[in-house]
N, C-alpha and C positions, 0 to 999 in steps of 0.2 A: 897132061895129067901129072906128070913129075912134079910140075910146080904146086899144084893142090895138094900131095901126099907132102910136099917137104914143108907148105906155110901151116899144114895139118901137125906136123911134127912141130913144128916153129912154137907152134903152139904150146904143143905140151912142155917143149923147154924150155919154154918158158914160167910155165907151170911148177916144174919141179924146180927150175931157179927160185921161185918166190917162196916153193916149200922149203926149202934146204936154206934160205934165208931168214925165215922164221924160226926155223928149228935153230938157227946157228943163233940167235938171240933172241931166244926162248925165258931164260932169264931177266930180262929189259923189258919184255911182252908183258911176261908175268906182273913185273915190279908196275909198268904202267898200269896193268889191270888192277893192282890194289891198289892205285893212289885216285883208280876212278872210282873204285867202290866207297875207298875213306871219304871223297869229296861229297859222293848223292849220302852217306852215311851224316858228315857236316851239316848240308844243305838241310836235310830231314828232321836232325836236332834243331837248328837254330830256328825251321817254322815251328816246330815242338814250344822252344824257347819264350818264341813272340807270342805266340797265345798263351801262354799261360801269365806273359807277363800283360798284356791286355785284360785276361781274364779279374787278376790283383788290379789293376787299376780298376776298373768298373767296381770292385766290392770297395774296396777305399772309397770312391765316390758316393756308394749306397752308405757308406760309413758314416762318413762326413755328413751327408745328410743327415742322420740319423740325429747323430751328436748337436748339430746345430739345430734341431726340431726339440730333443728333448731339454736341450741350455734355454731356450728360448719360452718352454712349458715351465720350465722349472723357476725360471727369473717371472714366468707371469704371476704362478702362483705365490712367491716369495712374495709378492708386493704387498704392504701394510695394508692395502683397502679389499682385497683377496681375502687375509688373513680373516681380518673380522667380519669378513661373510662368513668365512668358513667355523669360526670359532663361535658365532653368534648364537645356533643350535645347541651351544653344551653352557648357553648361560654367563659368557665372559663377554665381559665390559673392557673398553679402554675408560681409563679413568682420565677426567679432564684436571687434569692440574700436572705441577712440574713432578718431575720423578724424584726420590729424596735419596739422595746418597748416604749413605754409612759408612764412614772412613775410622779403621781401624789401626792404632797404633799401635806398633812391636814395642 
């Protein structure tokens, strides 16, 4: 029975070794617990980070679409044979002959 009350005790001093070692650098405990909090604090920003810079890339690309759908509308409708559809309702004519230049001199 001696032997179970004193590995029973073994026990606890061991116990209080491991207290009195943490408390003895309690400081160093400490400094590791903020650099684990700065790090999941890190980790949390930089997936913050990635999605938003995912998020910009997708409108960019809804962008770019845009711009090359309206370049593309805009270069249709500029075409000479567009025009004179479009202008034919208000009564303009292309005139068949060469264009006459006016040069004026200073």
């Amino acid at each position: 029975m001696a032997s179970k009350k004193n590995s029973f005790g073994n026990y606890f001093a061991i116990g209080s070794m491991t207290a009195s070692l943490v408390l003895k650098n309690f400081p160093f405990v400490l400094f590791l617990s903020f650099l684990t909090v700065v790090y999941i604090a890190n980790a949390h920003f930089a997936e913050k980070q990635i999605r938003q810079i995912q998020t910009l890339q997708h409108e960019v690309k809804n962008l770019r679409r845009q711009y090359n759908s309206l370049k593309s509308e805009n270069m249709y409708k500029s075409r000479l044979a567009k025009i004179e559809e479009d202008v034919e309702g208000l009564g303009l004519t292309k005139k068949a002959g060469r264009v006459k230049r006016i040069i004026v001199d200073k």
